[in-house]
C-alpha positions as CSV (number, residue, x, y, z in Angstrom):
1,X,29.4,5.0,-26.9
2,X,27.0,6.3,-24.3
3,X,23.2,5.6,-25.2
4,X,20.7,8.1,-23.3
5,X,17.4,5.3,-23.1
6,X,14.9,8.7,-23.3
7,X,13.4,10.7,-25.9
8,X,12.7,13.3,-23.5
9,X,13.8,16.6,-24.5
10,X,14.0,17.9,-21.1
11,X,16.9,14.9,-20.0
12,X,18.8,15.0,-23.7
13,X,19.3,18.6,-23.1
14,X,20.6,17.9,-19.2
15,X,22.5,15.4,-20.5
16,X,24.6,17.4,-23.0
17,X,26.0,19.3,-19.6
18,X,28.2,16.4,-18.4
19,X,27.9,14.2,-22.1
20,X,29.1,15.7,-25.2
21,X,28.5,13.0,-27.6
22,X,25.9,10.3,-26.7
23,X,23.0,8.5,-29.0
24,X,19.2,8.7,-28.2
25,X,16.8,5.5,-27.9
26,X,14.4,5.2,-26.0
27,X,13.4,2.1,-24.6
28,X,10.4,-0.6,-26.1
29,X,8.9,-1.4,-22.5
30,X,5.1,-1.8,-21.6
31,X,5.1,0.4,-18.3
32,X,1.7,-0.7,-17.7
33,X,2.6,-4.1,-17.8
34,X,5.1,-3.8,-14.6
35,X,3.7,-4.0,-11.0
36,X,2.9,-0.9,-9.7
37,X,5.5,-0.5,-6.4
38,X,6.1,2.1,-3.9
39,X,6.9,5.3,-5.7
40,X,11.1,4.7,-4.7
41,X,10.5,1.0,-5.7
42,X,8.5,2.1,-8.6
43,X,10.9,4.3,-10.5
44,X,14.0,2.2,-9.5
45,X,12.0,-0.6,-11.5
46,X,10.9,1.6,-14.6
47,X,14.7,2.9,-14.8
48,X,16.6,-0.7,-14.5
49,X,14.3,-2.2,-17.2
50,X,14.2,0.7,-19.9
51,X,18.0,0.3,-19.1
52,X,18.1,-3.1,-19.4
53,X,16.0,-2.9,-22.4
54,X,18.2,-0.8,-24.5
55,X,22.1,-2.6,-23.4
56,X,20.5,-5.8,-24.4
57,X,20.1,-3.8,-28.0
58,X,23.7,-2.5,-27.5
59,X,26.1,-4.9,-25.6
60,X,29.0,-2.8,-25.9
61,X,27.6,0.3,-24.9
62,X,27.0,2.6,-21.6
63,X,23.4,3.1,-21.2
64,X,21.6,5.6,-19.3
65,X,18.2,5.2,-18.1
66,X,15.8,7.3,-15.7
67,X,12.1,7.4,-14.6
68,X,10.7,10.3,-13.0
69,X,7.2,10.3,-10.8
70,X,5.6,12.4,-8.4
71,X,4.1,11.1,-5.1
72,X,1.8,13.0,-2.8
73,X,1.2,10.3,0.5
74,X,2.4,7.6,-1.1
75,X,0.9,7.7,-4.2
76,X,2.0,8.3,-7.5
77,X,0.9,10.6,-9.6
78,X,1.3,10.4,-13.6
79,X,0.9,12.3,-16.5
80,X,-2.6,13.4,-16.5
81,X,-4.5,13.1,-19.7
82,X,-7.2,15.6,-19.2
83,X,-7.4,19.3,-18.4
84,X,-9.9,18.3,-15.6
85,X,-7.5,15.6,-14.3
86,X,-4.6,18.0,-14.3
87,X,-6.8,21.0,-12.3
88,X,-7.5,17.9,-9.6
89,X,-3.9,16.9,-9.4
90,X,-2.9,20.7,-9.2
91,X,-5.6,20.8,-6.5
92,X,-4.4,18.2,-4.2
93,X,-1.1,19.6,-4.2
94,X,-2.1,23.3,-3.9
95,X,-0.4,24.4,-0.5
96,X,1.0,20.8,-0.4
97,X,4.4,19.2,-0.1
98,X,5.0,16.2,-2.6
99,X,8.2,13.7,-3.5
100,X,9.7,14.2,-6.6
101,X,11.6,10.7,-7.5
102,X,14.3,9.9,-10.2
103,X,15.2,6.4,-10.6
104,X,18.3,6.6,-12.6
105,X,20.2,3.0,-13.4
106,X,23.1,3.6,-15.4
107,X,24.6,0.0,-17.5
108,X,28.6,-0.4,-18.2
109,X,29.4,-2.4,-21.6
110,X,31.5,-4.7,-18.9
111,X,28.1,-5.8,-17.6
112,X,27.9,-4.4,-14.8
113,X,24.7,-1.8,-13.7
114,X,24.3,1.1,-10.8
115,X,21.0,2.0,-9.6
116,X,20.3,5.2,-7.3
117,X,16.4,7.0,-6.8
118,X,16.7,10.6,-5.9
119,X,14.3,12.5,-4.2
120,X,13.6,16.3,-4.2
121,X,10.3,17.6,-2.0
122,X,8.9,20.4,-3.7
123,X,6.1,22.6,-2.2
124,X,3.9,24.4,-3.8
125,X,2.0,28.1,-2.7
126,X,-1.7,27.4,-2.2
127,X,-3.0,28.3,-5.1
128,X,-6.4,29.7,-6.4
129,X,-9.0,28.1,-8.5
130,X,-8.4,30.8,-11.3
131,X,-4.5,30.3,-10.8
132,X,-5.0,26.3,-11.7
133,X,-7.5,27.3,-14.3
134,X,-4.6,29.7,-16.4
135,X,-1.8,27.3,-15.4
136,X,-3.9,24.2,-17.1
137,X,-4.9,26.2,-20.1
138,X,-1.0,26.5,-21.2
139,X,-0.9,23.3,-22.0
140,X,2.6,22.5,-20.4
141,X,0.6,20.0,-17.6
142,X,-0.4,17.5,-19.8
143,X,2.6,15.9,-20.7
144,X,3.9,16.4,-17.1
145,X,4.4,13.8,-14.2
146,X,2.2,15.6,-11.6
147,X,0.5,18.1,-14.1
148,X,3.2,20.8,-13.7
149,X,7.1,21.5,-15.5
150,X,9.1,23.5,-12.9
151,X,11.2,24.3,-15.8
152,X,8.7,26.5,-17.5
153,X,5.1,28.1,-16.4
154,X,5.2,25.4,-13.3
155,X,7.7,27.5,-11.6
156,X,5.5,30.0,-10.8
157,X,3.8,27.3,-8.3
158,X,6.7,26.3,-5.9
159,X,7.1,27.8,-3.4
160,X,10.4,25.8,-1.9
161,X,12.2,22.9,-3.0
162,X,14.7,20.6,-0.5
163,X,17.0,18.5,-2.8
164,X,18.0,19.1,-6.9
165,X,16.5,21.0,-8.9
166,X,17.3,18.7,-11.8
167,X,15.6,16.2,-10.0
168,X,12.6,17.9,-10.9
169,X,13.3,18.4,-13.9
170,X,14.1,14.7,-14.9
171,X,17.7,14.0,-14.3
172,X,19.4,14.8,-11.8
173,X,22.7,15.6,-13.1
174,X,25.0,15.9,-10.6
175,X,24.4,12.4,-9.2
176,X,24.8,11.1,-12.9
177,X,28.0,13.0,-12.5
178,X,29.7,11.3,-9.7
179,X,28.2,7.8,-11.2
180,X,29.6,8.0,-14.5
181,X,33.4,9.7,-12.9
182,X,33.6,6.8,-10.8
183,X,34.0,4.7,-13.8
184,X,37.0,6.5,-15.2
C-alpha cells in the first residue's frame, strides 16, 4: 500500500501519473513548531517528519511525503494570508529570479527512508502594479507558496524556468520516479 502524506490536490493528481492506486493522509504535524532552517534544510525537515508522521500510523506501508517553499535570497516565502501580503510578495519577485524547493522523503515498510530536495529557479517578467493587482484579485495566490500557482493564472508571470516543472508545481515526479523504481 502506498500512502501519499498530502491532501493537496495539486500532488494527488501528479501522483496518479507514476501511482495508480495509493491512499491519501495527510500528516498531524505543527509546522510552526519546527525550527525554521535554510530553505533546502527547511523543506527536507517538513518532508521527513510529515513522512515520518504518517509510517509511524502505517508500519507496513510506503509513504510519500513532500514540502514545497519558495525562497528569494535566502528567505522563504509562505503562503501569504492577505491580498496585500500576496501583491508585496508578487512585488519582490517582479523581474526577479527565486528557488523553488521540494523536499520529498519517501519511507519503505522495511524501515528504511530516502530523502532528496529539488530545486527549480523560476523567473518572473517584471511585472506592473495593475498586472499584480488582477493576478491577486483571482484568488489563486492565497493558498500558494510564493503567492502564485504556475499551473494556473501564475503562468502568465514566468518568464523562464531552469529545472522541473513539477517542481513547481509540488512534486516533482520524475525524481519520485527513479526513487520509488529503484525499489523494485
Amino acid at each position: 500500500m502506498i500512502i501519499l502524506a498530502s491532501q493537496s490536490p495539486r500532488r494527488q493528481e501528479l501522483l496518479r501519473r507514476i501511482v495508480t492506486e495509493f491512499k491519501v493522509e495527510p500528516a498531524a504535524i505543527d509546522e510552526r513548531a519546527l525550527l525554521v532552517l535554510p530553505p533546502r534544510a527547511y523543506v527536507q525537515r517538513l518532508a521527513a517528519a510529515k513522512c515520518g508522521a504518517v509510517a509511524q500510523q502505517h508500519p507496513g506501508a510506503t509513504v510519500i511525503a513532500a514540502d514545497t517553499m519558495v525562497a528569494f535570497n535566502g528567505e522563504l516565502l509562505g503562503k501569504p494570508q492577505t491580498p496585500s501580503a500576496a501583491q508585496a510578495m508578487l512585488t519582490t519577485l517582479s523581474g526577479q529570479t527565486h528557488q523553488v524547493h521540494t523536499g520529498l522523503c519517501v519511507y519503505w515498510p522495511d524501515k528504511t527512508m530516502r530523502q532528496v530536495v529539488v530545486t527549480t529557479e523560476v523567473t518572473f517578467w517584471p511585472l506592473t502594479a495593475a498586472e499584480i493587482e488582477d493576478y491577486v484579485a483571482t484568488g489563486e495566490p492565497l493558498d500558494k507558496a510564493g503567492a502564485y500557482g504556475i499551473q494556473g493564472q501564475g503562468a502568465l508571470l514566468v518568464k523562464a524556468i531552469q529545472g522541473d516543472f513539477y517542481n513547481v508545481v509540488g512534486l516533482p515526479i520524475s525524481t519520485l520516479a527513479r526513487l520509488l523504481n529503484a525499489r523494485k
